[in-house]
N, C-alpha and C positions, 0 to 999 in steps of 0.2 A: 807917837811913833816917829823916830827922828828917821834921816836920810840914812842912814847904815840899813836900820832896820828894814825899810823897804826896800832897797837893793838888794839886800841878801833874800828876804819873803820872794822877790821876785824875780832873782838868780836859783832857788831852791826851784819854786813853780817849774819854770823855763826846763832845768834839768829834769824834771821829774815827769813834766810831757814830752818832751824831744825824745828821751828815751824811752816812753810806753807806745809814743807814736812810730818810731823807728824799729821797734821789737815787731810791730803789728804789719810795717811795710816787709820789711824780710821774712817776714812768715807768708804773705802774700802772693811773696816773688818765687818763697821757696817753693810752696805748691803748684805756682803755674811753670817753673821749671819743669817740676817731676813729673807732670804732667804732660809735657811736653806742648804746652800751649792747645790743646785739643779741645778746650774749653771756649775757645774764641773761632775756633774754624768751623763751624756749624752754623745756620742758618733755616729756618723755615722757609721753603718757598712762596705761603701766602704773605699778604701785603699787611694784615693784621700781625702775622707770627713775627714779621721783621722789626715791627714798633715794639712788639713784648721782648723780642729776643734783644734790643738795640737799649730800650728801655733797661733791661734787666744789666747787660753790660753796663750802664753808666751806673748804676744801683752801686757796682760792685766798688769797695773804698778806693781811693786812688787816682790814679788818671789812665792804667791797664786799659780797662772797659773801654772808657772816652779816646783813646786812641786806634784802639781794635775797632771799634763803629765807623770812625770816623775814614778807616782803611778801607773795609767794606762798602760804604756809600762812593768812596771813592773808584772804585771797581764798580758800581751799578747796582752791588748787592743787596743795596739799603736804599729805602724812600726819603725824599725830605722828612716826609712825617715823624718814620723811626729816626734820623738823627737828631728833629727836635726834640723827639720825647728822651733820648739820649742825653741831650746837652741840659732837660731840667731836671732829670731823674739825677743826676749828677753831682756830686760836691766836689770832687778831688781829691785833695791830701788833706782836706777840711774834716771831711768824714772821720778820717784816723783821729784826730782832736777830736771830733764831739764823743764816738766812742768812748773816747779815753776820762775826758770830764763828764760826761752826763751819759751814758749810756740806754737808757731805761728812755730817757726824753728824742735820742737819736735815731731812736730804731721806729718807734711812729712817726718822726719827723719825714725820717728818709723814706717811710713806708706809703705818709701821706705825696710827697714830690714823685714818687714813683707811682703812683696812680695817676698823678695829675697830666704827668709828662705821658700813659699810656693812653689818654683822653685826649689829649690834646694831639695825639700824634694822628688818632684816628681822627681829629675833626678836621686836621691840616689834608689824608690822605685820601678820605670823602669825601670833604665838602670843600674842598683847597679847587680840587679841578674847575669846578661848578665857579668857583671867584675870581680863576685865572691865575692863581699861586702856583708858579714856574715849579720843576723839579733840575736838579742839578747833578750831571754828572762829572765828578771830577777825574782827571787822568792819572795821577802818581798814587802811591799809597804806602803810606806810614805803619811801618810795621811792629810789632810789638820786640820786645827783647828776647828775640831767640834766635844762638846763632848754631851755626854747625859744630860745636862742642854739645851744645844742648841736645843735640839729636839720638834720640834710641835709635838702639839697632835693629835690624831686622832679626827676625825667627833664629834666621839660618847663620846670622853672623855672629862672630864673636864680640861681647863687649868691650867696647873702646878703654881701654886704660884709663885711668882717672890720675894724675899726678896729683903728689899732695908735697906741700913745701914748705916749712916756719918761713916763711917773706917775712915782710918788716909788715905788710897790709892786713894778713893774718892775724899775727903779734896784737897790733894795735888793737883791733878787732875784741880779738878774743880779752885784751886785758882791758877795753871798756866796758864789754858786758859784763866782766867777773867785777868790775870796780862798781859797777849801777846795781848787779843783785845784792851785793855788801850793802852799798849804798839804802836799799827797800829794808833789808833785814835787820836793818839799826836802825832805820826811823831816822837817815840825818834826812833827809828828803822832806819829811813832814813837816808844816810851815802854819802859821797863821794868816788869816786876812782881816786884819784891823782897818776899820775905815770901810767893811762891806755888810752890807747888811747879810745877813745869812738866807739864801733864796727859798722860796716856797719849793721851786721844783726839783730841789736835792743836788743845786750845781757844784759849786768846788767842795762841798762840803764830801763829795764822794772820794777826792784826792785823799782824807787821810783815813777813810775805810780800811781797817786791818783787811780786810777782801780783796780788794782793788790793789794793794800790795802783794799780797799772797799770788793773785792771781797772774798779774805781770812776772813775778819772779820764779815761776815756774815757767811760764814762756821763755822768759828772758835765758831760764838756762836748758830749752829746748832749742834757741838760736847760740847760745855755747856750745853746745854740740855739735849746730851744724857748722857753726864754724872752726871748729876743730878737727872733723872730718868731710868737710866740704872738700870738692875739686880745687887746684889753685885758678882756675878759670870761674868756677861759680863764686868764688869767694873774689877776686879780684875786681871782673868783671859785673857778678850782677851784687854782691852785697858792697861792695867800697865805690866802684864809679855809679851804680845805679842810684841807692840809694845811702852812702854815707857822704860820699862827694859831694851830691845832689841834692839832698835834698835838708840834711843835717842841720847846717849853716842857715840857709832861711828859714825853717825851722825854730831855730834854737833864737835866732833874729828876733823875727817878729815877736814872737813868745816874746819874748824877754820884756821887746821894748814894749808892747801895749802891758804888757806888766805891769811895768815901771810907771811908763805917764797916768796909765791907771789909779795905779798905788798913789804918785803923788797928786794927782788931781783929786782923788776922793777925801786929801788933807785939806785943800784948800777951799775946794769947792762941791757943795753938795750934786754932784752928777745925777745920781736916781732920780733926784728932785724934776730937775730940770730937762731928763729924756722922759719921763714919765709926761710931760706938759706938751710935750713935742712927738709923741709917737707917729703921726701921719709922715712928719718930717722926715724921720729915720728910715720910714719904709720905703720913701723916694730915696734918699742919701743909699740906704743899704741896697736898693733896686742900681741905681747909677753905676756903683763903686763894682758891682757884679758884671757892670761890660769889661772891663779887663780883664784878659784873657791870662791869669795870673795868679797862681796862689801864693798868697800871705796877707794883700791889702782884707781880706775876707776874714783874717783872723781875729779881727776887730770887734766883730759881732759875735762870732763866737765866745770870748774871751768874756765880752760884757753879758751875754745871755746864762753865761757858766758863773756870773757873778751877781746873777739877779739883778742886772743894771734895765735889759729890756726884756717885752715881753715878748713869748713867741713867734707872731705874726712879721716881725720884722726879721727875725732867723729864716724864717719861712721865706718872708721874698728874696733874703740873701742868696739862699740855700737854690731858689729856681733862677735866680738868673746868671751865678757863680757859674764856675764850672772848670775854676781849675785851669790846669793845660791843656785841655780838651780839645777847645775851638782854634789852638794853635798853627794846628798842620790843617783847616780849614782856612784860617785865614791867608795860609802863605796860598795858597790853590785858588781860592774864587771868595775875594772879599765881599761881595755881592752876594754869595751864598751864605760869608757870616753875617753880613749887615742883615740879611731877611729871619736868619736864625737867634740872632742876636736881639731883633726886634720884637721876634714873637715870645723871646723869654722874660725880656721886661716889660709887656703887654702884660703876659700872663702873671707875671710875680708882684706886679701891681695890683692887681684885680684881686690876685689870692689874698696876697697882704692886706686890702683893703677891707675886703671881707671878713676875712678874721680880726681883725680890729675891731668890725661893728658888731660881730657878733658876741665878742667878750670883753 
């Protein structure tokens, strides 16, 4: 396989996730728009219900959930407990990738971190007091993306006018997504990966499922539509600066480049070989690399577990101590509150990791 050929194999990939991950954030966005964010203003009163409820937000793909919690505790409405069980229930904009390559493997992965993170909330909110584990309340709060264009009307009003305009952002918009369902519907997107072993647990081998195409490009031209009769505010604001501006480019980045080094490291050097020798290794490396407060360095393991490079238990410690943007607008507020939260997520992603390792 010379240098062209991996470049392209992993300019193909890159496009062909960026765009399934990016279809999944705008559908996302579009229902907690129409929604009107009502989804995130609720709260149980018990101290349990706020770890399930805080939990179950971080659950949700993205970093939505993980900012709406982290709002909440900020206001008092959340226990430490629930934002820690938030921040390991969590993966960020990581989730839309594993959805997109392993799907089948993502949904118990995230189902087991979402358990673990509601256990863990409860051991911090009962037995925390008992050890002297502070609770923290922070003063500002981070609010989710909805502004007063977003707002329904009341009963008695009449509905706000909606402008609609071909802008240039529109334009763009609409003739990416008509170039990517072309794109699925001719198979130029389908690629090989020479140099990988083919995984036991069904990882990129799902990318060129006639399924996995069909299914994206019925999405993809369910977000045509909404970009074609979107508001010029919804389309402006929350699909081009939200998440085309935003999040696109890193994205399309990382992908690409762990692609690439990927693609050419597995020429030179047997990789599987020698993470397979070193797994303990990885789950500290993957455990470490999950304090930053940052999605894409997290793409790494994703990428490699989608390639049968490691095995689960080390996604798993990623996946609990990751968390995306999450712990962001925590950090700027009471670094002392992420250093304790951040603490108990690479406790806990260690332990899990480790465990799962001896077990299989």
């Amino acid at each position: 396989m010379d240098i062209l050929d991996i470049l392209l194999d992993a300019l193909r990939a890159a496009i062909l996730i960026t765009g399934m991950v990016v279809m999944m954030m705008m559908m996302i966005e579009s229902l907690n728009i129409s929604s009107g964010g009502k989804f995130f203003a609720r709260l149980r009163k018990s101290k349990f219900g706020q770890i399930v409820v805080s939990a179950l937000l971080g659950w949700i793909p993205g970093c939505m959930g993980g900012f709406a919690s982290v709002s909440l505790f900020s206001h008092g409405m959340l226990s430490f407990g629930a934002l820690v069980a938030m921040l390991i229930a969590t993966s960020g904009d990581e989730a839309f990738v594993m959805l997109t390559l392993f799907p089948a493997q993502a949904l118990w992965i995230s189902l087991l971190i979402l358990a673990i993170g509601i256990v863990v909330g409860v051991l911090i909110d009962y037995v925390g007091p008992r050890l002297g584990l502070k609770s923290y309340q922070l003063k500002t709060c981070h609010e989710m993306h909805l502004h007063e264009e977003d707002a329904r009307p009341a009963q008695d009003e009449e509905p706000h006018p909606k402008k609609r305009t071909l802008s240039w952002r529109r334009s763009v918009l609409f003739l990416g997504i008509g170039l990517y369902i072309l794109a699925l519907a001719t198979g130029m997107l389908e690629h090989e990966h020479e140099g990988i072993e083919e995984p036991s647990h069904g990882g990129f081998n799902l990318l060129s499922e006639d399924w996995m195409n069909m299914l994206f490009a019925v999405v993809s031209l369910v977000m045509l539509g909404v970009a074609a009769l979107g508001s010029d505010h919804f389309v402006e604001e929350h699909l081009w600066h939200h998440i085309i501006a935003r999040h696109v480019p890193k994205i399309f980045a990382w992908t690409f480049g762990v692609l690439l080094v990927l693609g050419f490291l597995t020429e030179i050097w047997d990789v599987s070989n020698w993470i397979s020798a070193n797994i303990p290794l990885m789950i500290v490396l993957a455990t470490l690399i999950g304090i930053i407060p940052e999605s894409g360095p997290h793409l790494i393991f994703v990428t490699l577990f989608a390639a049968g490079v490691i095995p689960a238990p080390v996604l798993i410690a990623s996946c609990i101590s990751q968390d995306g943007h999450a712990s962001l607008p925590l950090l700027a507020e009471s670094k002392q509150a992420f250093i304790r939260a951040k603490a108990i997520n690479c406790l806990v992603a260690l332990v899990v990791g480790f465990i799962l390792y001896w077990i299989f």
